[in-house]
PDB file of N, CA, C and O in Angstrom:
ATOM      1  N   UNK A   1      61.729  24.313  -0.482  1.00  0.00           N
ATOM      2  CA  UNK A   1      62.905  23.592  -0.007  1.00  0.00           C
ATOM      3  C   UNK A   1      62.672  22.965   1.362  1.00  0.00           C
ATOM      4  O   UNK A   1      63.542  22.217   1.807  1.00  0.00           O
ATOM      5  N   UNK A   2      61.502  23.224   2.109  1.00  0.00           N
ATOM      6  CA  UNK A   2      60.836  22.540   2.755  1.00  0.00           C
ATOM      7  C   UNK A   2      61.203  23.260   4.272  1.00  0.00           C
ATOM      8  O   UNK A   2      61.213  22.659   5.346  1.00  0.00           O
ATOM      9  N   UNK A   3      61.564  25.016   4.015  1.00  0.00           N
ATOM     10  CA  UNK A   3      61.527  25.006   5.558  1.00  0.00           C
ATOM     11  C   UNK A   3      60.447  26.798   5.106  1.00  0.00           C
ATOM     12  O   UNK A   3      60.456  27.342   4.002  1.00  0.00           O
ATOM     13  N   UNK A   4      59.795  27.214   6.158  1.00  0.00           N
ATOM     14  CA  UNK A   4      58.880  28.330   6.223  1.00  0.00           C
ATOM     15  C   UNK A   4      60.349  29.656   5.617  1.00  0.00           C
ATOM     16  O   UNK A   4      61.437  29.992   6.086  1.00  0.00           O
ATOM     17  N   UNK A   5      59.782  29.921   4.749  1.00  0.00           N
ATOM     18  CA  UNK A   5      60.535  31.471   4.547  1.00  0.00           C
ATOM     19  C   UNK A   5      59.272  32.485   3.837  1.00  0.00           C
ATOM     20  O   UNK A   5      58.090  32.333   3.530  1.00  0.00           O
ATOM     21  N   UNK A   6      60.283  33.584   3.784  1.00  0.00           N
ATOM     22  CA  UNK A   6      59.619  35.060   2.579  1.00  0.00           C
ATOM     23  C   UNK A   6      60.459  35.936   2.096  1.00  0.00           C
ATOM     24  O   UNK A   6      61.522  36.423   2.481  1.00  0.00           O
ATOM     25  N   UNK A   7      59.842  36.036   1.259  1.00  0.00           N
ATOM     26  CA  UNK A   7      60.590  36.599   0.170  1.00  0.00           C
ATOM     27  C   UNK A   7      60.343  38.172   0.378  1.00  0.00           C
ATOM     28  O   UNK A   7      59.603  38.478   1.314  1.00  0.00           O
ATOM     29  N   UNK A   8      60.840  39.098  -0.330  1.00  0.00           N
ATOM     30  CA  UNK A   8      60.559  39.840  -0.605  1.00  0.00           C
ATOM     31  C   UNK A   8      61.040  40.700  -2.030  1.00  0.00           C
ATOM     32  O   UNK A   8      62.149  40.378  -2.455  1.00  0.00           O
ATOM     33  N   UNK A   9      60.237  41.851  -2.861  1.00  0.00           N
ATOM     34  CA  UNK A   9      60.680  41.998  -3.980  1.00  0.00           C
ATOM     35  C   UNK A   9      62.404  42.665  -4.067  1.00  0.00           C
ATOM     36  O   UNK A   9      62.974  42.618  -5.157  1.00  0.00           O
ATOM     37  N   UNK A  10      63.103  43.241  -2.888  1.00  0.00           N
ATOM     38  CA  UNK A  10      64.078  44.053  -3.156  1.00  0.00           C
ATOM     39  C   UNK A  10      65.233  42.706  -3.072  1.00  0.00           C
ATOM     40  O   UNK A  10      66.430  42.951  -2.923  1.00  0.00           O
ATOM     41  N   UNK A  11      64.724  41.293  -3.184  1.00  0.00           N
ATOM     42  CA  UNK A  11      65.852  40.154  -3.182  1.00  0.00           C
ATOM     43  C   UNK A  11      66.044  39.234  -2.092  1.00  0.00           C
ATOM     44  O   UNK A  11      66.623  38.148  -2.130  1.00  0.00           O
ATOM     45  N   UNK A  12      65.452  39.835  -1.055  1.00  0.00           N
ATOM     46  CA  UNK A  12      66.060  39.622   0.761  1.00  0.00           C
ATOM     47  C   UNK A  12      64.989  38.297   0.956  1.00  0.00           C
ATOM     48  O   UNK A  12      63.890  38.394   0.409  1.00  0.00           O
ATOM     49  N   UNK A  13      65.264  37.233   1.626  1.00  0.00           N
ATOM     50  CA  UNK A  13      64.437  36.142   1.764  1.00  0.00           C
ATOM     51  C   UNK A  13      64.784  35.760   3.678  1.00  0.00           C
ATOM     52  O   UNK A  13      65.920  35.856   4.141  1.00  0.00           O
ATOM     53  N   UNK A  14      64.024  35.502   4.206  1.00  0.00           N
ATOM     54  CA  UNK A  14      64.454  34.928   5.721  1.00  0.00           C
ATOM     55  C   UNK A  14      63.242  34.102   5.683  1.00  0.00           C
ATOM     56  O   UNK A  14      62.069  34.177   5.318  1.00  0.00           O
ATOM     57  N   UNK A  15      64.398  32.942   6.452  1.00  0.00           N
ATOM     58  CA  UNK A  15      63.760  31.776   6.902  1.00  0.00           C
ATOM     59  C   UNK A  15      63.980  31.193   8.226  1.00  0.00           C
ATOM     60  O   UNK A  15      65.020  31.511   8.804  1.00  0.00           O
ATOM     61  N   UNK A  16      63.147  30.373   8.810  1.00  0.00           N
ATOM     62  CA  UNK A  16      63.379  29.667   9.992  1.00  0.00           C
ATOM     63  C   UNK A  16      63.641  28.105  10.025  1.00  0.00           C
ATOM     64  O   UNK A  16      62.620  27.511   9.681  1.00  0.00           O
ATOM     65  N   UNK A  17      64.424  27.471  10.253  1.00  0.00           N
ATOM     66  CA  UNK A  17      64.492  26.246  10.467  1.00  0.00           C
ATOM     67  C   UNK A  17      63.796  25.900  12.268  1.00  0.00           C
ATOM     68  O   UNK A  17      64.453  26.347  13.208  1.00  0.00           O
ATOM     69  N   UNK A  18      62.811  25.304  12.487  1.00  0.00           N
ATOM     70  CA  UNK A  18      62.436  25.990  13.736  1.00  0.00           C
ATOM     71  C   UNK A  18      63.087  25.512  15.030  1.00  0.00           C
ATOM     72  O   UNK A  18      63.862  24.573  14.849  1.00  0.00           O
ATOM     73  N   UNK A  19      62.961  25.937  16.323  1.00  0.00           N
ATOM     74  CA  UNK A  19      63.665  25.470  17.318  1.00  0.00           C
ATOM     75  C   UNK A  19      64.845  25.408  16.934  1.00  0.00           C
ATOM     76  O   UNK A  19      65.557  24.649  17.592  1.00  0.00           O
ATOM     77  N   UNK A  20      65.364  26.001  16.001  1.00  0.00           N
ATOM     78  CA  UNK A  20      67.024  26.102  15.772  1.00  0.00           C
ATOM     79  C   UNK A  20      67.910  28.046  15.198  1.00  0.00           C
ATOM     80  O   UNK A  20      68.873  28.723  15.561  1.00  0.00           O
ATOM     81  N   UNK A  21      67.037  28.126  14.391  1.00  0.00           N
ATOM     82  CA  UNK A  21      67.528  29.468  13.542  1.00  0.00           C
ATOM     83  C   UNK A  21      67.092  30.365  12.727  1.00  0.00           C
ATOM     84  O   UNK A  21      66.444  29.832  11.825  1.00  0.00           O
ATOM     85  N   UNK A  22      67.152  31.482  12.635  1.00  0.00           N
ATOM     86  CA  UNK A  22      66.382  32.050  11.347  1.00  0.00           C
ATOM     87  C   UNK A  22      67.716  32.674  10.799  1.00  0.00           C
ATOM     88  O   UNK A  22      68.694  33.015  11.463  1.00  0.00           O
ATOM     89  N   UNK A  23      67.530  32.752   9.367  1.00  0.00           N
ATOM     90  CA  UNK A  23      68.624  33.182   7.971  1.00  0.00           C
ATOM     91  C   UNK A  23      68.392  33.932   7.123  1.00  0.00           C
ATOM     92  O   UNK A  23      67.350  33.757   6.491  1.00  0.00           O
ATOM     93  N   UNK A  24      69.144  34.894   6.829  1.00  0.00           N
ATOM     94  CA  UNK A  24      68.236  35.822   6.226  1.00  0.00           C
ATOM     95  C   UNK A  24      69.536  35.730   4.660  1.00  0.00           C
ATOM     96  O   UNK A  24      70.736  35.462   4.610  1.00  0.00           O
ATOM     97  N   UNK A  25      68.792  36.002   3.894  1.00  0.00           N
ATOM     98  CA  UNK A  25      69.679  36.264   2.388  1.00  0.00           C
ATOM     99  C   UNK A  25      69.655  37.501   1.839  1.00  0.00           C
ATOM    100  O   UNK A  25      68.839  38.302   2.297  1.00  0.00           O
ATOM    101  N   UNK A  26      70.402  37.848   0.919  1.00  0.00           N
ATOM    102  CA  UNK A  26      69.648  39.379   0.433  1.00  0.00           C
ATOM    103  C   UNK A  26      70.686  39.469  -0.913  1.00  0.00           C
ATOM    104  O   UNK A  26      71.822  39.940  -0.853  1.00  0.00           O
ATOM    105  N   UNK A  27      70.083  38.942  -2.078  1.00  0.00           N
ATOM    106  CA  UNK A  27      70.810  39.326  -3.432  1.00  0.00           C
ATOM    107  C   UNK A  27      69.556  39.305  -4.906  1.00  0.00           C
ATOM    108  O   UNK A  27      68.785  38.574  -5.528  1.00  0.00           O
ATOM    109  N   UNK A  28      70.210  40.993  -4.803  1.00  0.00           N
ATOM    110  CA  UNK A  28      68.575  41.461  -6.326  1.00  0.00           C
ATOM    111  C   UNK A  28      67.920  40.713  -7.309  1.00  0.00           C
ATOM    112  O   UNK A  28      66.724  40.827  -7.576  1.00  0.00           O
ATOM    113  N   UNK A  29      68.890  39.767  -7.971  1.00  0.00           N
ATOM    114  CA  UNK A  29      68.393  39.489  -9.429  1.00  0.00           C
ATOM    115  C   UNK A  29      67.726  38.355  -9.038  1.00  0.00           C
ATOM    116  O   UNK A  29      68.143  37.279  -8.609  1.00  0.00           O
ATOM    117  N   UNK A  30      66.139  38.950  -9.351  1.00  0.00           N
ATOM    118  CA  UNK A  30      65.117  37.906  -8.977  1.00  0.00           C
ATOM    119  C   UNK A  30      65.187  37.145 -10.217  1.00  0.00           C
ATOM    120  O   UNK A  30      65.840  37.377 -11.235  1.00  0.00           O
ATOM    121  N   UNK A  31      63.836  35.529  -9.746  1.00  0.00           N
ATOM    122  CA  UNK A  31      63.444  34.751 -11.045  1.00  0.00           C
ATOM    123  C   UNK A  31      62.040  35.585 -11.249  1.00  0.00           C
ATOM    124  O   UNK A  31      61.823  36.712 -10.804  1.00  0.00           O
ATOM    125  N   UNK A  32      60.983  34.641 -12.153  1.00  0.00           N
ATOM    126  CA  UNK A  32      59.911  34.962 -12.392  1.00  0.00           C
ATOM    127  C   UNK A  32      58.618  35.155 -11.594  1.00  0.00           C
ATOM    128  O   UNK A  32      57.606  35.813 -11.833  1.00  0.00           O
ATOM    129  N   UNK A  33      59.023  34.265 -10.433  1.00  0.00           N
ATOM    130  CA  UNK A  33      58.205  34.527  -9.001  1.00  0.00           C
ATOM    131  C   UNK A  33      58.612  35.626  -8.256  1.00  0.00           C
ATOM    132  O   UNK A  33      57.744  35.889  -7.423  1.00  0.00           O
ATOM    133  N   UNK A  34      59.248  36.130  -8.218  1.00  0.00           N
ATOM    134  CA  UNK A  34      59.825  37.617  -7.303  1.00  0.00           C
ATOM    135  C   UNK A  34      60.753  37.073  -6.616  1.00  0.00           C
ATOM    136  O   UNK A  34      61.042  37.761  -5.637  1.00  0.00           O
ATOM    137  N   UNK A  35      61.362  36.103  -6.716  1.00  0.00           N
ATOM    138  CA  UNK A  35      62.261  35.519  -5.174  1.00  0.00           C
ATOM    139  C   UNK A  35      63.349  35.268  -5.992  1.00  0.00           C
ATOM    140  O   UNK A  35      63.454  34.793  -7.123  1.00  0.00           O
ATOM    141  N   UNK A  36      64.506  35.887  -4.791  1.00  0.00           N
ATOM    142  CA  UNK A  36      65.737  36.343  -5.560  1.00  0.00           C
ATOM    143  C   UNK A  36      66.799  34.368  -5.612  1.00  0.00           C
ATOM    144  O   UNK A  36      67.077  33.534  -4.750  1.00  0.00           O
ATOM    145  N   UNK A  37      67.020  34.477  -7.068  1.00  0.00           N
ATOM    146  CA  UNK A  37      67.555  33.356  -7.527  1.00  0.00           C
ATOM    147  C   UNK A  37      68.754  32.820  -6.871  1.00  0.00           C
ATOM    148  O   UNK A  37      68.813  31.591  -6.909  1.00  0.00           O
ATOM    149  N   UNK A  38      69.739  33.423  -6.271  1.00  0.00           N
ATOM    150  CA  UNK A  38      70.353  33.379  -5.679  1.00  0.00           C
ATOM    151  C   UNK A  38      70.504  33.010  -4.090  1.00  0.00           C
ATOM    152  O   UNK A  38      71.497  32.436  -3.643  1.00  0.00           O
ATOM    153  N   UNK A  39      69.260  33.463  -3.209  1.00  0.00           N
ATOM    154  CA  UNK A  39      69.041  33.143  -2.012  1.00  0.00           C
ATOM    155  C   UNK A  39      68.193  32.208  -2.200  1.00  0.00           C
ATOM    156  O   UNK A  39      67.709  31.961  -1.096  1.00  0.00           O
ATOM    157  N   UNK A  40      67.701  31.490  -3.050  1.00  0.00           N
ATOM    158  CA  UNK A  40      66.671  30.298  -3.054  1.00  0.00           C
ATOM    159  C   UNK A  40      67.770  29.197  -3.770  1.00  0.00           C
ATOM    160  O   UNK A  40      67.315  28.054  -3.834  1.00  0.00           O
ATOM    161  N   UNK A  41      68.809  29.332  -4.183  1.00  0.00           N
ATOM    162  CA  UNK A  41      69.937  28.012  -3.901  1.00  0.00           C
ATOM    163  C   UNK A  41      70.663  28.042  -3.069  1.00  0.00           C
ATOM    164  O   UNK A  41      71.476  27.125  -2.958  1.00  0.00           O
ATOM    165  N   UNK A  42      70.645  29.154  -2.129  1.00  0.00           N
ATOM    166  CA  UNK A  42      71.308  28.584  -0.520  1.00  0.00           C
ATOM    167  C   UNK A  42      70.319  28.187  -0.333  1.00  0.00           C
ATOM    168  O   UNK A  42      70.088  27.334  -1.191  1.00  0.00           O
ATOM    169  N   UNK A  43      69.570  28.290   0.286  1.00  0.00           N
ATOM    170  CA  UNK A  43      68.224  27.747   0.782  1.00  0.00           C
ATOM    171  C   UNK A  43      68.355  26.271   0.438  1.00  0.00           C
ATOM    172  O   UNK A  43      68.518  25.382   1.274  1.00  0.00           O
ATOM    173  N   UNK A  44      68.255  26.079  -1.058  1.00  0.00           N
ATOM    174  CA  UNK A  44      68.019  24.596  -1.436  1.00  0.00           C
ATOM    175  C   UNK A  44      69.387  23.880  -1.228  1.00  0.00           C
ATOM    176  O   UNK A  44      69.292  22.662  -1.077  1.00  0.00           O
ATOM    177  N   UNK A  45      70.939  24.534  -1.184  1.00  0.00           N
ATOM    178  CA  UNK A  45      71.993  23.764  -0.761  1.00  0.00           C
ATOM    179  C   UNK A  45      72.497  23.543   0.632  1.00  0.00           C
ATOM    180  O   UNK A  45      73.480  22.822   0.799  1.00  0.00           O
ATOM    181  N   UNK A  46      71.636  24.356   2.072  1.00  0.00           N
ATOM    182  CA  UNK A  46      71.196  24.032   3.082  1.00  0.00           C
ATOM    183  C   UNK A  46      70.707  23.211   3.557  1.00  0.00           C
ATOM    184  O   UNK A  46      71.091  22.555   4.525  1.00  0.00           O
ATOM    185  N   UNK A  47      69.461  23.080   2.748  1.00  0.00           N
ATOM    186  CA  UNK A  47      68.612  21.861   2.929  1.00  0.00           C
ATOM    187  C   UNK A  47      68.829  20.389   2.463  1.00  0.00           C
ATOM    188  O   UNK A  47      68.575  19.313   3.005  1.00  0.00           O
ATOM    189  N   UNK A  48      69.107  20.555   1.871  1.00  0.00           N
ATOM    190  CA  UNK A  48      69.953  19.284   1.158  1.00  0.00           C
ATOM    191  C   UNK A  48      71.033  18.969   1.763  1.00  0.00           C
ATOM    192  O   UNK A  48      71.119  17.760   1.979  1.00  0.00           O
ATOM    193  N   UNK A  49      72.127  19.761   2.219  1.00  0.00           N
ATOM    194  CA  UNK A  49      73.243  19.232   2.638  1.00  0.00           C
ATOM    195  C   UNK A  49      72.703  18.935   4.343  1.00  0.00           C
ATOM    196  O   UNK A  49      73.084  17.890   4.871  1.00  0.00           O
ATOM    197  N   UNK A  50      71.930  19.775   5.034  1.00  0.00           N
ATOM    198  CA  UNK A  50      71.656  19.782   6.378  1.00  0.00           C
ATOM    199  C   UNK A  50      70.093  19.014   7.189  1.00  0.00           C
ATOM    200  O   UNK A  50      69.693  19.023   8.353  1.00  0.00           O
ATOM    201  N   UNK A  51      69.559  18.426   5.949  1.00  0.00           N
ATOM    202  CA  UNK A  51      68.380  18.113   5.750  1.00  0.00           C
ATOM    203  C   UNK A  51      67.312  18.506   6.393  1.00  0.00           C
ATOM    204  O   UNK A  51      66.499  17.612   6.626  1.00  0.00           O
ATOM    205  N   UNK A  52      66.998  19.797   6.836  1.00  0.00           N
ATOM    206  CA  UNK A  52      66.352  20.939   6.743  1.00  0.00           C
ATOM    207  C   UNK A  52      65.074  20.343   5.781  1.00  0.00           C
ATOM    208  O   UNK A  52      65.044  20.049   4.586  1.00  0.00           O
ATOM    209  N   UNK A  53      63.838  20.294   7.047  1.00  0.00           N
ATOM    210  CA  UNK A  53      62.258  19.952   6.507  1.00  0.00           C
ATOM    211  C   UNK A  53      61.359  20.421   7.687  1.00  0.00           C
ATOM    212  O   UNK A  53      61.428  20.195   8.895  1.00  0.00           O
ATOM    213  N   UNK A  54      60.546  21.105   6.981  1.00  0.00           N
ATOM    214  CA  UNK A  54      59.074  21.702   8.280  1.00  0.00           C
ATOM    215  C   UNK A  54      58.804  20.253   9.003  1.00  0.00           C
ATOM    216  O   UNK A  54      59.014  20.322  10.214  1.00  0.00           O
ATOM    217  N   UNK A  55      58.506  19.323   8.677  1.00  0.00           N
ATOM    218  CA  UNK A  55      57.905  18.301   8.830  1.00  0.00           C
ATOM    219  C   UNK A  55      58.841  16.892   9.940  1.00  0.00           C
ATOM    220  O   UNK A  55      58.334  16.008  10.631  1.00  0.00           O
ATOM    221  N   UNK A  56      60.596  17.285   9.644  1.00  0.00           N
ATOM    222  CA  UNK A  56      61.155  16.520  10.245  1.00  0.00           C
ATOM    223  C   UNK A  56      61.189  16.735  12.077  1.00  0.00           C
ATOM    224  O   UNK A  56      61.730  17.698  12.621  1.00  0.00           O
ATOM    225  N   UNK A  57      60.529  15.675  12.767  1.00  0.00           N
ATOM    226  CA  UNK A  57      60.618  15.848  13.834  1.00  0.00           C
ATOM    227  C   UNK A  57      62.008  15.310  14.447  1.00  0.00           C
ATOM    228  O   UNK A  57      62.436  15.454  15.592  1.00  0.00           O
ATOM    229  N   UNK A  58      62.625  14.602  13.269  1.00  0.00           N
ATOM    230  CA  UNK A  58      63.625  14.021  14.171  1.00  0.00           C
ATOM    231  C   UNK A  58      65.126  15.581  14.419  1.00  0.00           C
ATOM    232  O   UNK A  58      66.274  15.348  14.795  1.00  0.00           O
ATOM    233  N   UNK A  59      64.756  16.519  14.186  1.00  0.00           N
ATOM    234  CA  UNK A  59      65.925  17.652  14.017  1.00  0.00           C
ATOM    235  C   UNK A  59      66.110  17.361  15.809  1.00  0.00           C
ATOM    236  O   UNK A  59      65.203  17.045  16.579  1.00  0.00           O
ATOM    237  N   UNK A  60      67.527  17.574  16.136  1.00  0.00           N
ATOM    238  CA  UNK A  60      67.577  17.885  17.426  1.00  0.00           C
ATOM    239  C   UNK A  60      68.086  19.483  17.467  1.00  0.00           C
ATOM    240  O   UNK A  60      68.557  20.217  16.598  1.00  0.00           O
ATOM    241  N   UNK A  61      67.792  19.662  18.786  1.00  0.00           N
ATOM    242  CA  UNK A  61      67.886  20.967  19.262  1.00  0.00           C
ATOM    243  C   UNK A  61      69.034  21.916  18.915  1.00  0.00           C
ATOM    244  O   UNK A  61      68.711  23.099  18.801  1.00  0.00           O
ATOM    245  N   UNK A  62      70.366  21.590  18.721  1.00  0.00           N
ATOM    246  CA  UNK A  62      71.373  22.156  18.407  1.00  0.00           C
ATOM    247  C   UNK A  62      72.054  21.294  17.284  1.00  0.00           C
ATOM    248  O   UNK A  62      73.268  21.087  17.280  1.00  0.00           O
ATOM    249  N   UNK A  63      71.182  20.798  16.319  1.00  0.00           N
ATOM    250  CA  UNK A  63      71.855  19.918  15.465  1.00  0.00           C
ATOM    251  C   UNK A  63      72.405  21.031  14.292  1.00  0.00           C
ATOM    252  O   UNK A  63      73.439  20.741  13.691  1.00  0.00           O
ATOM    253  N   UNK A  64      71.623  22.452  13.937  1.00  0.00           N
ATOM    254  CA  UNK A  64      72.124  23.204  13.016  1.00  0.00           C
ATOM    255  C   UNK A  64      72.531  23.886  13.121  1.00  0.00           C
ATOM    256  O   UNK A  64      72.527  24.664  12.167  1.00  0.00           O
ATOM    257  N   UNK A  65      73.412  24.344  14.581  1.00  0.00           N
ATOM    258  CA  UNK A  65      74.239  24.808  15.339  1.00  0.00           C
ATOM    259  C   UNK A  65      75.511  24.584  15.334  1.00  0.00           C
ATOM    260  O   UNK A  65      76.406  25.391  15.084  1.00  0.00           O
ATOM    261  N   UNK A  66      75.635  22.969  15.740  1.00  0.00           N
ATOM    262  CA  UNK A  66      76.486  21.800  15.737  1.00  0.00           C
ATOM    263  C   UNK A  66      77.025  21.791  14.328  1.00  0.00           C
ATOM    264  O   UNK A  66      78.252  21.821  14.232  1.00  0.00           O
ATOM    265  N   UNK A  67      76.321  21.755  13.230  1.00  0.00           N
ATOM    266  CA  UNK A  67      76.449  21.310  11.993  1.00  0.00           C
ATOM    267  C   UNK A  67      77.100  22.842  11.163  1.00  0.00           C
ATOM    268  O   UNK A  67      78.118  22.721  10.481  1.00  0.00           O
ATOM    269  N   UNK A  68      76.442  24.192  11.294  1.00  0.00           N
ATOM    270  CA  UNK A  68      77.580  24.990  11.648  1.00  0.00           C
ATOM    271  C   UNK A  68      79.290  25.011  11.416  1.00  0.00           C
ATOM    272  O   UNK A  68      80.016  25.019  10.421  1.00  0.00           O
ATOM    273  N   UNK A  69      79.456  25.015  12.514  1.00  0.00           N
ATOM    274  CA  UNK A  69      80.264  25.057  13.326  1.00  0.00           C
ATOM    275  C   UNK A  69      81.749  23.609  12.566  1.00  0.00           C
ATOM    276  O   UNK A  69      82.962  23.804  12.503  1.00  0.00           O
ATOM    277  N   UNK A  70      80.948  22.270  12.118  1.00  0.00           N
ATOM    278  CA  UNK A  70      81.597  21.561  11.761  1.00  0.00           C
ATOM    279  C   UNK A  70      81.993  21.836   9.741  1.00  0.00           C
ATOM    280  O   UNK A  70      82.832  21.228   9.076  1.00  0.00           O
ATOM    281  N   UNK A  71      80.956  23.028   9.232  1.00  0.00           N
ATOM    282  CA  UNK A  71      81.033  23.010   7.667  1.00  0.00           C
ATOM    283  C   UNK A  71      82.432  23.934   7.923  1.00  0.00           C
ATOM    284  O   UNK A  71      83.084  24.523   8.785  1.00  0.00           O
ATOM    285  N   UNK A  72      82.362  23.540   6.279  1.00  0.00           N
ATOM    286  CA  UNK A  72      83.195  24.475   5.683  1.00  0.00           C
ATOM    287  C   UNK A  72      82.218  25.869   5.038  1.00  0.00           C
ATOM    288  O   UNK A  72      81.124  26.206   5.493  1.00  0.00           O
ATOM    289  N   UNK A  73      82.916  26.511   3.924  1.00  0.00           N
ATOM    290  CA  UNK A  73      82.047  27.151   2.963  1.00  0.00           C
ATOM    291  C   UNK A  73      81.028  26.482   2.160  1.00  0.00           C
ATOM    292  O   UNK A  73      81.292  25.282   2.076  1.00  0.00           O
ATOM    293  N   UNK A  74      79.987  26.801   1.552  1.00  0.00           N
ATOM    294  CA  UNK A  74      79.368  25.724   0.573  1.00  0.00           C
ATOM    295  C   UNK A  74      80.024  25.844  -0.660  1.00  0.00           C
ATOM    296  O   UNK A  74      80.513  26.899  -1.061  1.00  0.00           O
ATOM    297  N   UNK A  75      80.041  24.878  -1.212  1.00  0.00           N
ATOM    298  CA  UNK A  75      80.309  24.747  -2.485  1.00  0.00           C
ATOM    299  C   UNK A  75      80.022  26.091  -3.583  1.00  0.00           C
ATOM    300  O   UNK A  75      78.937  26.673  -3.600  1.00  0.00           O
ATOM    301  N   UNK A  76      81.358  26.528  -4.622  1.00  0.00           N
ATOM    302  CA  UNK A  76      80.864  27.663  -5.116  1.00  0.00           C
ATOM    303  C   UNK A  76      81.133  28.450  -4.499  1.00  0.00           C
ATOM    304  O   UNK A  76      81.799  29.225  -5.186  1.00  0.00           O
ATOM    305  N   UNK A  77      81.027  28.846  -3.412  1.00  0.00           N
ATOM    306  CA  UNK A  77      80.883  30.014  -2.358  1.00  0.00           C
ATOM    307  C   UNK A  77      82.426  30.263  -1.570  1.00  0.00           C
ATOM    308  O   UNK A  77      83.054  29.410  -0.943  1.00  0.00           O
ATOM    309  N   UNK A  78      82.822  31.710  -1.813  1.00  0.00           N
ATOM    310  CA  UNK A  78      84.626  31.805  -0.999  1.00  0.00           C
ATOM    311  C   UNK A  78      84.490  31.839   0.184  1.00  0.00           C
ATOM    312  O   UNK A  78      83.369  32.089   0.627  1.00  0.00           O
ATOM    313  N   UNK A  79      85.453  31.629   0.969  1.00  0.00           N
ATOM    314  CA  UNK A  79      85.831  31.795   2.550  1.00  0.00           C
ATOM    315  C   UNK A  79      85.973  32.831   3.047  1.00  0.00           C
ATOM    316  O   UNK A  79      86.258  32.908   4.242  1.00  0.00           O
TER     317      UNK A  79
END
């Protein structure tokens, strides 16, 4: 989904978006790779909505801070 994370087998995944945050997930029912199915579509509806990439230099410093602060819940997901 294009930002550094890990997985681990008990579900739990943390990632860094860098110079901004690290996120951690944690729900059991893995896919076929060991990485829990559930924390790898936040991941991918993060990134997508926040455009979250190793590679983007243009992120500013408090942009996923900022961006935060202005969401709601994600989609799917209660308050």
């Amino acid at each position: 989904v294009g930002i550094p994370a890990k997985s681990g087998v008990s579900g739990g995944i943390i990632a860094v978006v860098p110079n901004q945050a690290g996120i951690a997930v944690f729900s059991p029912p893995l896919d076929e790779h060991g990485n829990s199915v559930r924390g790898v579509k936040v991941f991918e509806a993060l990134s997508e909505k926040y455009g979250f990439h190793l590679f983007d230099l243009s992120l500013g410093r408090c942009r996923f801070a900022s961006a935060l602060q202005d969401a709601g819940p994600l989609e799917g997901h209660g308050a």
